[in-house]
C-alpha positions as CSV (number, residue, x, y, z in Angstrom):
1,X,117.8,144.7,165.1
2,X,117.6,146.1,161.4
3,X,113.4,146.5,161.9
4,X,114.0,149.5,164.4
5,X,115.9,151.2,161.4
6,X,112.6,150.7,158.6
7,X,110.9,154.0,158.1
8,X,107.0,152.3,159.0
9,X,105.6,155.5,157.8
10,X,107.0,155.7,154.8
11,X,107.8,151.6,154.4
12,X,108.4,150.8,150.3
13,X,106.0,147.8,150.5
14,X,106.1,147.4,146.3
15,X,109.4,146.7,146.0
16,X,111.9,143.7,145.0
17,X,112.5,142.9,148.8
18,X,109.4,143.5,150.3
19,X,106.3,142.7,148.6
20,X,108.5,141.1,145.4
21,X,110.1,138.5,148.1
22,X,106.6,137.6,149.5
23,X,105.7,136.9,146.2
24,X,108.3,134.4,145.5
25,X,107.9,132.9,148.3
26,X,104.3,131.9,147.9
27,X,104.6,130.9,144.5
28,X,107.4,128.3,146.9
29,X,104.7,127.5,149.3
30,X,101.9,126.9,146.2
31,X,104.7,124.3,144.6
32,X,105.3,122.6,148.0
33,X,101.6,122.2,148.6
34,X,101.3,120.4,145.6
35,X,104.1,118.0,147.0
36,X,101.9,118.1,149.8
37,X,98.7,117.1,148.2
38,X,100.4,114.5,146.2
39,X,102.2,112.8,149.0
40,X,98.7,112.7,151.1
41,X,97.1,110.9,147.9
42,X,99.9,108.5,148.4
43,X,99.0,108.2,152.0
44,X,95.7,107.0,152.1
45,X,96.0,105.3,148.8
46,X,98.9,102.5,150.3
47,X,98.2,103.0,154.2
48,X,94.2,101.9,154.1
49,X,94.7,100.3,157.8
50,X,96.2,102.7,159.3
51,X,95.1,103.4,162.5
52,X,92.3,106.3,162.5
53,X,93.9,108.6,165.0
54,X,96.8,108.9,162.0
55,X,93.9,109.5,159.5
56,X,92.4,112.2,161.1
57,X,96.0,113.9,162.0
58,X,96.8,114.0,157.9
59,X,93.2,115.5,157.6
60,X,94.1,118.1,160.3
61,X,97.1,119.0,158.7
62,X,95.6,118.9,155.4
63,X,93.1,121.7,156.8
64,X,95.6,124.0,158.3
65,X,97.7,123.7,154.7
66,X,94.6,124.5,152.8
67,X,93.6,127.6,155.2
68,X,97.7,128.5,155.3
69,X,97.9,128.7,151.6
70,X,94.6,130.4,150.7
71,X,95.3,133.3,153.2
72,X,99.0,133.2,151.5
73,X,97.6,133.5,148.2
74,X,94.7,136.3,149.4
75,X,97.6,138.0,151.0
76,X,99.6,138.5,147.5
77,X,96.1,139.6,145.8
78,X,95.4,142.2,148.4
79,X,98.4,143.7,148.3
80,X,98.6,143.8,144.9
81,X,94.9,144.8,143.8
82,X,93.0,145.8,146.7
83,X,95.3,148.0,148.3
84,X,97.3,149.0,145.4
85,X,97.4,152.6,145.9
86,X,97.6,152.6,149.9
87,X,99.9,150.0,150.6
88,X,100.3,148.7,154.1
89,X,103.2,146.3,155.5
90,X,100.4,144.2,157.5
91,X,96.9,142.9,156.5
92,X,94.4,140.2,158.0
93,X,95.3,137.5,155.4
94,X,98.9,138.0,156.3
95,X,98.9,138.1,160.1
96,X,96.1,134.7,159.7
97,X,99.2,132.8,157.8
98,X,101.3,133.4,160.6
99,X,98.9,131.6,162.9
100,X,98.4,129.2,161.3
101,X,101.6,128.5,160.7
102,X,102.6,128.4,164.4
103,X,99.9,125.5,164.3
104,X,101.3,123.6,161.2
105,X,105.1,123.1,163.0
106,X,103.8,123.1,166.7
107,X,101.9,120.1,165.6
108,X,104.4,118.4,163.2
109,X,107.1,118.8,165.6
110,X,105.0,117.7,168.4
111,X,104.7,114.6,166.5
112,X,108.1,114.1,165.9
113,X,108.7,114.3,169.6
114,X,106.6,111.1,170.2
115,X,108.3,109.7,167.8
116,X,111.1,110.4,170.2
117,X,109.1,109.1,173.0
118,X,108.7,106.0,171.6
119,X,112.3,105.1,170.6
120,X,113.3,106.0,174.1
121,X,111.2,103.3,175.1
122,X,108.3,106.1,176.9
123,X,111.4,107.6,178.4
124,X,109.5,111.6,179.6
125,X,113.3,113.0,180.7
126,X,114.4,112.4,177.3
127,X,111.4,113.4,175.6
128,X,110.6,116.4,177.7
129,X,113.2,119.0,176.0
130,X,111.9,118.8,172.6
131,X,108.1,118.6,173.7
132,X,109.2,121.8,175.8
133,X,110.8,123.3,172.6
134,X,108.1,123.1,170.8
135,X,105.3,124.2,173.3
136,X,107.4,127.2,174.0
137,X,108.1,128.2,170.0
138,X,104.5,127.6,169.8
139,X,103.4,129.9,172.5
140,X,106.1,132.6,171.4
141,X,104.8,132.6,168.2
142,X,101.0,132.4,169.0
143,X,101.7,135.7,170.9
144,X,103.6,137.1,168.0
145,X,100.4,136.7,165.8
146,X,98.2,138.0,168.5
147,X,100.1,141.4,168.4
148,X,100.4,141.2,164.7
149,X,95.9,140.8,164.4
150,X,96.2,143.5,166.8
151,X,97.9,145.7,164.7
152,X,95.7,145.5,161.7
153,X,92.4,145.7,163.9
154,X,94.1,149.2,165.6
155,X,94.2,150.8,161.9
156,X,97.7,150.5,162.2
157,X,98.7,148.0,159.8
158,X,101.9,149.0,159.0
159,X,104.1,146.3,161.0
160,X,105.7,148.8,163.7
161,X,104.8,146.3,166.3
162,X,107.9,143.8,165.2
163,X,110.5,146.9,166.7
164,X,109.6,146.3,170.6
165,X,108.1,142.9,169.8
166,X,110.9,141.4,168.0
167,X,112.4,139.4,170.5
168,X,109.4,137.1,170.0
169,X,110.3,136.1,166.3
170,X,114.0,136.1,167.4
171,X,113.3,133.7,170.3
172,X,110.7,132.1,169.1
173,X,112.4,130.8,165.9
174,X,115.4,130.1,168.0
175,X,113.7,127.7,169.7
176,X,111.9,126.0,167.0
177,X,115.3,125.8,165.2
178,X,116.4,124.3,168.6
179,X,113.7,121.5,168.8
180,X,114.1,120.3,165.2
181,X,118.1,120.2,165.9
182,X,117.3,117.8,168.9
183,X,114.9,115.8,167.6
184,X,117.1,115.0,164.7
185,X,120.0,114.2,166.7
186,X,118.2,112.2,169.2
187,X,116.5,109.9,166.2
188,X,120.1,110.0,164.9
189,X,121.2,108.2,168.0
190,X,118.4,105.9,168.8
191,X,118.6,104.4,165.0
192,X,122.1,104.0,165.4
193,X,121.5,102.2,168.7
194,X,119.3,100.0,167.1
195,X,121.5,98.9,164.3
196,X,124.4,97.8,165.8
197,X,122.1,96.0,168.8
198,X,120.5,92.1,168.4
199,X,118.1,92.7,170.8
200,X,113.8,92.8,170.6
201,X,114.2,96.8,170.4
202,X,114.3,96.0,166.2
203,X,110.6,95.8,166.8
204,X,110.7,99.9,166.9
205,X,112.2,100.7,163.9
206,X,109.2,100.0,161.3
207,X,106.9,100.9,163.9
208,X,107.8,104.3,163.6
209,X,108.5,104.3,160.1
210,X,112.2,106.7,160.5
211,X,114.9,106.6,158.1
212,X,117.7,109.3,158.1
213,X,116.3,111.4,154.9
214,X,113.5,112.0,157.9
215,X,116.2,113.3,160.3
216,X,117.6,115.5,157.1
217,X,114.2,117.0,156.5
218,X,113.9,118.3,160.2
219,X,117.8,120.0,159.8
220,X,116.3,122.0,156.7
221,X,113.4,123.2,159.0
222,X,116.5,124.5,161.5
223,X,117.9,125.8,158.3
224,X,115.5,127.7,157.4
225,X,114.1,128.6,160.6
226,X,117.5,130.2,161.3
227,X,117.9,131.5,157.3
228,X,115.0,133.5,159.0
229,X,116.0,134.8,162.3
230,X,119.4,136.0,160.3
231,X,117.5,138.0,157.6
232,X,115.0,139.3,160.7
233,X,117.9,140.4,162.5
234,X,120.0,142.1,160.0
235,X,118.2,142.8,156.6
236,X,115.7,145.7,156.7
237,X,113.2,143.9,154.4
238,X,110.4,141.6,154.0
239,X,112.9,138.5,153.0
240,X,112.6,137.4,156.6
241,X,108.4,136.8,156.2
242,X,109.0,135.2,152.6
243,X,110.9,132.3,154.2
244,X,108.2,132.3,157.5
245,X,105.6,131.4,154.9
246,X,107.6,128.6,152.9
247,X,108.0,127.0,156.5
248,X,105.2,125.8,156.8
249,X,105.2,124.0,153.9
250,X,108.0,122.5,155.0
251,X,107.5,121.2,158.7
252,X,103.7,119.5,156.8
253,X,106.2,118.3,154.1
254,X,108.3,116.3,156.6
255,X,105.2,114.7,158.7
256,X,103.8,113.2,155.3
257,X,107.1,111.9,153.9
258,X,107.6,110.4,157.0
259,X,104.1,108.8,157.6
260,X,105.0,107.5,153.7
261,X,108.4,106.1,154.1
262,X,107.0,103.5,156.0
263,X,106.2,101.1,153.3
264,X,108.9,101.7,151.4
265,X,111.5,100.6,154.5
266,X,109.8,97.2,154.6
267,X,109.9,96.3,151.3
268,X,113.8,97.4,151.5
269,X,114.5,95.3,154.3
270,X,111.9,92.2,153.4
271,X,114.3,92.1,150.0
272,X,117.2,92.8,151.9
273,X,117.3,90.1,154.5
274,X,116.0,86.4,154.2
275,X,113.2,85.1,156.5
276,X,115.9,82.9,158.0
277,X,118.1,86.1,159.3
278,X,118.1,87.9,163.0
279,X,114.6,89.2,162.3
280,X,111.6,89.3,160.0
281,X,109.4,92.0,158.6
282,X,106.0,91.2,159.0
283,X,103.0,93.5,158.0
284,X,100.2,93.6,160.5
285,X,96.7,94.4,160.7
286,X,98.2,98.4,160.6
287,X,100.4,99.8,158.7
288,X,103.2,100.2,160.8
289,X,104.6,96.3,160.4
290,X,105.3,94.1,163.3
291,X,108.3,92.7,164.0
292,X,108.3,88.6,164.8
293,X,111.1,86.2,165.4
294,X,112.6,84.2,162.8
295,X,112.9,80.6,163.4
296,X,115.8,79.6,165.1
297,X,118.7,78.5,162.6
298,X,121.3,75.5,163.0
299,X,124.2,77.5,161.3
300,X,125.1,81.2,162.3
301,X,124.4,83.5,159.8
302,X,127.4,84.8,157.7
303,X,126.0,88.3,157.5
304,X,125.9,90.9,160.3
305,X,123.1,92.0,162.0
306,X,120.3,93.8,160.6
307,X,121.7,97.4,160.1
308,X,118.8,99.6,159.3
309,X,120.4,102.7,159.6
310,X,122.5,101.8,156.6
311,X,119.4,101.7,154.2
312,X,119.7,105.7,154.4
313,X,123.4,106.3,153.9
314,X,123.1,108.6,151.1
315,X,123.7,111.9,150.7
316,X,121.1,113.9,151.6
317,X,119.5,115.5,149.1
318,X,120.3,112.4,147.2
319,X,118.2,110.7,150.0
320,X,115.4,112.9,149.2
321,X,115.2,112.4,145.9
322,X,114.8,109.1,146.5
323,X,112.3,109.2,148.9
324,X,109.9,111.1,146.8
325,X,110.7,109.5,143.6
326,X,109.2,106.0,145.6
327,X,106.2,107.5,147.5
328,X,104.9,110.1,144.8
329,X,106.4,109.5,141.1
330,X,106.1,105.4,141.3
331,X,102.5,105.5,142.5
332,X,101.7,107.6,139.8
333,X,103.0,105.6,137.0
334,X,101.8,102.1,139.0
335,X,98.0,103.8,138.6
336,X,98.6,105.0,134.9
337,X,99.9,101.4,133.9
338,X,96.7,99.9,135.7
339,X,94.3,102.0,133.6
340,X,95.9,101.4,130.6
C-alpha cells in the first residue's frame, strides 16, 4: 500500500497533490452541488403530489449535501488560513466530510436497491446482495471515520492511522463499487425484461421512474469509487481523498436525476404510443403514473410492443446530457418565458 511509504512526520500537506488536489476537488463538489440544488428545485417544482415519504428523503439528502459541502469548504479554509504554518494531513472538518459521506451513498444506494426490490416483484434473494453491499460499505466506512475523528481528538492529526487501517477504505470502496455494479446490472436486466414482455409488469416501469442514463450514473459511482481505491493503493498522495469528496456529490446527483426522470419518461412514451396501443400512460394522484389498460382493439396493432428500454439507447454521456438539459435547463427557460 503506497500510505505505509508517506513520511506522516514530515507529510508535504501544501503541495500540488496533496492539499492542491483537495482543492480541486471541492471546487468539483461546490459545481455538482449546484447541479444538485437545481435539480431539487426541479423536483418539488413538477412533482407537487408526490408522496411525502419521497419529500422528506430529498430534504434529508438535501441536509447531508449542505453539512457535506460546508465541512468541504471549512476544510480547504483551515488548511489554508488557520493552520497555515502548522499544517496537518487530518482536521475535524475533514474527517466530518467523510462521514457524512458514508451517509450520502449508504442512503442513495439503499434506495436504489428498493428500486431493485420492486422490479423483482418484492423478490428479498434478489434484493439481498446489493442491500448487503451497501450496509457493509456503509459500516466499513463509518468505522473508517470513527478512527479518522479519533485521530484528530488524540493530537495526532497527521493521518498515520490509514497505514494499519487501510484495508477499510480498500474494502470498503470495493464493496460500494460492488453494489453500484449490481444494481446497475440487475435494473439493466429487469428493463430489458420488461420490454420485450406484453404482460401487466409494464405497470413497473413509470412507477419507478428508471431509464438506462440512471443505470449509467450508478457505473460512474463504480468508476470513481474504484478511480479511488487505485490512487489509495498506489499513489502516495492526497488524490485518493479529492475523489472521496466529489463522491458524494455524485451518488446525491444520481438519486435526484432519477426521482426527475420520471416525468420526462411519460411524456416520451404518452407521444410515443397512441392511447389505442398495448398500454397507456396515465398520471395518477402521485407522481409516479399508473399504468391502465387500453381498450381492446378490432385490428392488431402494426407496431411492436411497448419497448421502453429503447427510449434510452444513447450513448451515455449523450444520455446525460439529455437528461439534464430536460429536467434542469427547460424548467428554467419554461419559468423565464412565464414571467416575461
Amino acid at each position: 500500500m503506497a500510505a505505509a511509504s508517506i513520511d506522516f512526520d514530515n507529510f508535504p500537506l501544501q503541495a500540488d497533490q496533496n492539499l492542491g488536489a483537495i482543492e480541486i476537488g471541492a471546487f468539483i463538489g461546490l459545481t455538482l452541488f449546484g447541479v444538485l440544488l437545481a435539480q431539487i428545485h426541479t423536483y418539488f417544482r413538477r412533482n407537487k403530489t408526490d408522496k411525502k415519504v419521497w419529500k422528506m428523503l430529498v430534504i434529508f439528502v438535501l441536509f447531508l449535501e449542505s453539512v457535506h459541502t460546508f465541512t468541504m469548504a471549512y476544510s480547504i479554509y483551515y488548511d489554508t488560513v488557520t493552520t497555515y504554518k502548522f499544517p496537518k494531513a487530518n482536521s475535524y472538518p475533514l474527517s466530518i466530510t467523510g462521514f457524512i459521506e458514508n451517509f450520502i451513498s449508504g442512503t442513495v444506494q439503499l434506495f436504489f436497491s428498493w428500486r431493485i426490490y420492486v422490479f423483482s416483484r418484492h423478490s428479498l434473494v434478489i434484493t439481498l446482495p446489493s442491500i448487503a453491499l451497501a450496509v457493509s460499505r456503509f459500516i466499513m466506512g463509518f468505522a473508517m471515520s470513527v478512527f479518522a475523528i479519533l485521530d484528530v481528538r488524540d493530537g495526532e492529526a497527521k493521518g498515520r492511522f490509514v497505514v494499519p487501517y487501510g484495508w477499510l477504505v480498500a474494502t470498503g470502496f470495493t464493496l460500494g463499487a460492488a453494489a453500484d455494479v449490481t444494481i446497475a446490472a440487475l435494473m439493466i436486466y429487469y428493463l430489458r425484461q420488461l420490454a420485450s414482455s406484453n404482460n401487466s409488469k409494464n405497470w413497473a416501469i413509470d412507477k419507478v421512474g428508471h431509464d438506462l442514463s440512471r443505470e449509467a450514473e450508478s457505473l460512474l459511482c463504480s468508476v470513481a469509487a474504484v478511480a479511488t481505491i487505485i490512487s489509495f493503493q498506489s499513489i502516495g498522495n492526497l488524490v485518493w481523498l479529492s475523489l472521496y469528496v466529489v463522491l458524494a456529490k455524485l451518488y446525491s446527483n444520481s438519486f435526484l436525476a432519477s426521482l426527475n426522470s420520471r416525468r420526462d419518461h411519460r411524456e416520451t412514451l404518452n407521444k410515443t404510443h397512441s392511447p389505442r396501443e398495448d398500454v397507456e400512460f396515465a398520471a395518477g394522484p402521485d407522481t409516479a403514473a399508473s399504468v391502465t389498460a387500453a381498450a381492446p382493439v378490432s385490428q392488431p396493432s402494426s407496431r411492436p410492443p411497448v419497448a421502453y428500454a429503447g427510449v434510452g439507447d444513447f450513448t451515455v454521456a449523450g444520455d446525460m446530457l439529455r437528461h439534464y438539459f430536460h429536467c434542469i435547463v427547460v424548467p428554467f427557460a419554461a419559468n423565464d418565458e412565464a414571467r416575461d
